[in-house]
Backbone as CSV, one residue per row, in Angstrom:
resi,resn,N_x,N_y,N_z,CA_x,CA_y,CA_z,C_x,C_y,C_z
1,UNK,0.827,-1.197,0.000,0.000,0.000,0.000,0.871,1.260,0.000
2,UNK,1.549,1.026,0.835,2.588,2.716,0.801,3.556,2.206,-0.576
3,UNK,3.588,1.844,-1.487,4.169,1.822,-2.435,3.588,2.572,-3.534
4,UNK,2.270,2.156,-3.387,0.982,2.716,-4.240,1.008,4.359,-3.650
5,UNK,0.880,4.502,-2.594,0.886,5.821,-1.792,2.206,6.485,-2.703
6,UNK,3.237,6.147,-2.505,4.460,6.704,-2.991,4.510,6.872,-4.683
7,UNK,4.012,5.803,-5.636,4.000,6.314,-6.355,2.877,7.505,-6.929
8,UNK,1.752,7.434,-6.373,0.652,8.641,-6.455,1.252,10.075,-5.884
9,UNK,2.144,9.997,-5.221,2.273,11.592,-5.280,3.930,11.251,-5.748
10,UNK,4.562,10.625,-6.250,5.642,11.014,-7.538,4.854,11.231,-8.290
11,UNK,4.030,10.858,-9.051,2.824,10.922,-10.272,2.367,12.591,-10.324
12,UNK,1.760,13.064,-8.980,1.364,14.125,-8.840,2.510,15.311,-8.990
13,UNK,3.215,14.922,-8.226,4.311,15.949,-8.312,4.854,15.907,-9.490
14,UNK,4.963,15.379,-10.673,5.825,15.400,-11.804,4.760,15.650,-12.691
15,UNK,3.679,15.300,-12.969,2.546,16.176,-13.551,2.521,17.881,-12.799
16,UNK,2.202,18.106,-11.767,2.306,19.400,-11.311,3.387,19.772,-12.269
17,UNK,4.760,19.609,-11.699,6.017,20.264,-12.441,6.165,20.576,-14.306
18,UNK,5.550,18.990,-14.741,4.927,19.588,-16.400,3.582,20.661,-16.412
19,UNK,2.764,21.103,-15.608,2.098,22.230,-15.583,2.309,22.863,-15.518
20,UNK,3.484,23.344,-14.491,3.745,24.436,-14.114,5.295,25.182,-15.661
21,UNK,5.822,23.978,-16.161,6.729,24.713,-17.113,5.942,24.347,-17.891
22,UNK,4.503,24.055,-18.926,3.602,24.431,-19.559,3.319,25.914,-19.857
23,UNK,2.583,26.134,-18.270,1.827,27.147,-17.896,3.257,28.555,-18.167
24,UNK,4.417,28.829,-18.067,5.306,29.214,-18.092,5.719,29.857,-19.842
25,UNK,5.758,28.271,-20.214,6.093,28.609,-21.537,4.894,29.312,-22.270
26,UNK,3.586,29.205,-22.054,2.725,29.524,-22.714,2.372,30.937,-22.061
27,UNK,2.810,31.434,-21.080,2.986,32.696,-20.589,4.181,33.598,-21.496
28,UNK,4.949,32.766,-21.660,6.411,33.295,-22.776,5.678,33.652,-23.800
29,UNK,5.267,32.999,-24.642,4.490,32.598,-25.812,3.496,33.853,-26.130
30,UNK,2.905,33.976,-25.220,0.978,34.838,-25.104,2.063,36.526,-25.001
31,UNK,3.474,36.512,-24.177,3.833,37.759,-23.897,4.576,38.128,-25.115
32,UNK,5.274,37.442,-26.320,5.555,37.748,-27.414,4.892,38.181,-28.279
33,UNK,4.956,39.218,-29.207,4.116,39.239,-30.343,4.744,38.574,-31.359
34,UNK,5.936,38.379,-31.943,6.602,37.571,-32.702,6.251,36.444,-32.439
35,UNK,6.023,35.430,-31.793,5.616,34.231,-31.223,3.991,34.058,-31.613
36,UNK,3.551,34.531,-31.432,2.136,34.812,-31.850,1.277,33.999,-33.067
37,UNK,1.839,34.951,-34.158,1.803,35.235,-35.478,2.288,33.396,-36.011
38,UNK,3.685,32.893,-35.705,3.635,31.400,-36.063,2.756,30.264,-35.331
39,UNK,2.001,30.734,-34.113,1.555,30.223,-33.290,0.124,30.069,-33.949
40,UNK,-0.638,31.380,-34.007,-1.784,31.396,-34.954,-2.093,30.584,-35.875
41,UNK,-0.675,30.608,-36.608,-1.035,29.681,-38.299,-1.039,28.678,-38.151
42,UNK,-0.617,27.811,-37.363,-0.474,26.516,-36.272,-1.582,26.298,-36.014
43,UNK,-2.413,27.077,-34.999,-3.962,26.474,-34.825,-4.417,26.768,-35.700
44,UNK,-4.371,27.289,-37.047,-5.578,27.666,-37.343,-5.386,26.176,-38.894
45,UNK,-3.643,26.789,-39.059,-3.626,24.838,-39.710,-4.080,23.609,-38.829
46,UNK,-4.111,23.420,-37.674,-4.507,22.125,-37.190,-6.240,21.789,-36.990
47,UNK,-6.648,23.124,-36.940,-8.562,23.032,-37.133,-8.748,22.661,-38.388
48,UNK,-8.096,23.927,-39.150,-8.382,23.198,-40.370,-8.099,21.474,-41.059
49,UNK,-7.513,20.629,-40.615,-6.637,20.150,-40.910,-7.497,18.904,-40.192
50,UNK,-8.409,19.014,-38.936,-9.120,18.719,-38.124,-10.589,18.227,-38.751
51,UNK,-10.757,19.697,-38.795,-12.048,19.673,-39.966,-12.253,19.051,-41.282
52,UNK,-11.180,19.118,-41.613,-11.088,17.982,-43.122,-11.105,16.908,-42.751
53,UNK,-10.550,16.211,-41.930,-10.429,14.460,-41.785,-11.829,14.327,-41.188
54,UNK,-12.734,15.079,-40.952,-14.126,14.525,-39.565,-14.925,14.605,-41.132
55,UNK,-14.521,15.929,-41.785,-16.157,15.885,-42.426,-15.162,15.262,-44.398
56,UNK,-13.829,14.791,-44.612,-13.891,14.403,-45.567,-13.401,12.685,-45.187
């Protein structure tokens, strides 16, 4: 049981830590305007791109 215990909060804590340098980088990201602009064409290629495979 405390093995299970131990690995549930390594689990937690190393998910937290990928949130938190997520949440970071995408703070970098949102504070660039250069960053932006390739970022945009990115989502707006992957909806599109999205949208073609559902409805073709």
């Amino acid at each position: 049981m405390e093995t299970t215990t131990s690995a549930l909060g390594v689990l937690t804590e190393s998910t937290s830590f990928i949130w938190d340098k997520f949440t970071d980088m995408a703070g970098d990201l949102l504070a660039t305007p250069l960053f932006l602009i390739p970022v945009g064409i990115f989502v707006v290629g992957a909806a599109i791109g999205l949208v073609k495979r559902i409805i073709g």
